[in-house]
C-alpha angles and dihedrals in degrees: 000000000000120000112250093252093068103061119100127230103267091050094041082049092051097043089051091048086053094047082235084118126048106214085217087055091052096047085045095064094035093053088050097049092037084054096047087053107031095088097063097030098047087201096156140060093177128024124154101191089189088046089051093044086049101062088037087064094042079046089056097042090055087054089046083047106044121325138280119324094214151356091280104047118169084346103146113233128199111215132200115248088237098073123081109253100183114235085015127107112254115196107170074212097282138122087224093065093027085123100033106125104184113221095219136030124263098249091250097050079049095051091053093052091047084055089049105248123146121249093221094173159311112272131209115280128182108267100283088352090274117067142056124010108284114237083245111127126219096243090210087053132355093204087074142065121264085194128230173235094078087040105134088055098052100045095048083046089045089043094042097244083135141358098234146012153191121249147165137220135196102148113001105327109136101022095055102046094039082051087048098051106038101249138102122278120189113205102182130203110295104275098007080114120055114245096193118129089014120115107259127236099175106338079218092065115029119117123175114221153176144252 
């Protein structure tokens, strides 16, 4: 039997749909591994296990009442430190923004809650997503780059802190980090994702993205 941490989106979805998952248990077992590697993988700049704890179990109280709200129902989401998460500190990985609380959610932070997913966290971005090498560590060898500067997403989805995760590109920053890191990155077509309420690199280039 595979420990919760290990099932992807779509099967913990499924799981949770079929009350054959509680979305507490599996936040449960994400924040414990999260907390046993985050020391030497430094994916996060912002994580609330009680927060987190908080919307599994809201998450868990909609199913008891009445079923899942959406296709991705208790499901934990990483989120780059790039996009708006209203009442959550958003960086853009910068000491200029390290107090700025946005007052909304980016639309596609919103779309994910409206599907039922849980916001687990913000995770560590090149500074705007553009410049210096993040404190983020390559889990199959620290000697080497896990690339950025979605770095944070692809090495929680790689290490299992949490089966999927928000990115950007401009340049190469999903691709190259999912490629890093051994896991998927979906760059979609240019504006198929909404980049509203997302730090912008070059508004003709930014693509948000997946791990």
């Amino acid at each position: 039997m595979p420990e919760l941490y290990e099932l992807t989106a779509a099967e913990a979805a499924a799981r949770i749909r079929a009350r054959d998952l509680s979305p507490v248990e599996l936040m449960e077992s994400l924040l414990d591994r999260a907390e046993r590697l985050e020391p030497r993988l430094n994916v996060w700049v912002t994580l609330d296990p009680d927060e987190a704890m908080g919307e599994a179990a809201k998450r868990e109280r909609q199913i008891e009442a009445g079923g899942p709200v959406g296709v991705l129902h208790g499901v934990p989401v990483g989120v780059k430190d790039i996009y708006y998460t209203k009442g959550v500190r958003t960086t853009a990985g910068s000491p200029i923004y390290a107090d700025f609380v946005p007052e909304y959610d980016a639309t596609s932070v919103a779309l994910l809650k409206s599907a039922g997913a849980v916001i687990m966290g913000k995770t560590v971005t090149t500074e705007f997503a553009c410049m210096d090498p993040p404190p983020t560590r390559n889990p199959w060898d620290p000697a080497h780059t896990p690339g950025g500067s979605s770095t944070g997403s692809a090495v929680g989805v790689a290490t299992r802190i949490f089966p999927v995760a928000l990115g950007s590109q401009t340049g190469g920053s999903v691709l190259r980090p999912a490629s890093y890191n051994g896991v998927v990155g979906l760059k979609p077509t240019f504006g198929r994702i909404s980049r509203h309420g997302v730090f912008s690199v070059a508004a003709s280039l930014d693509t948000m993205g997946t791990f």
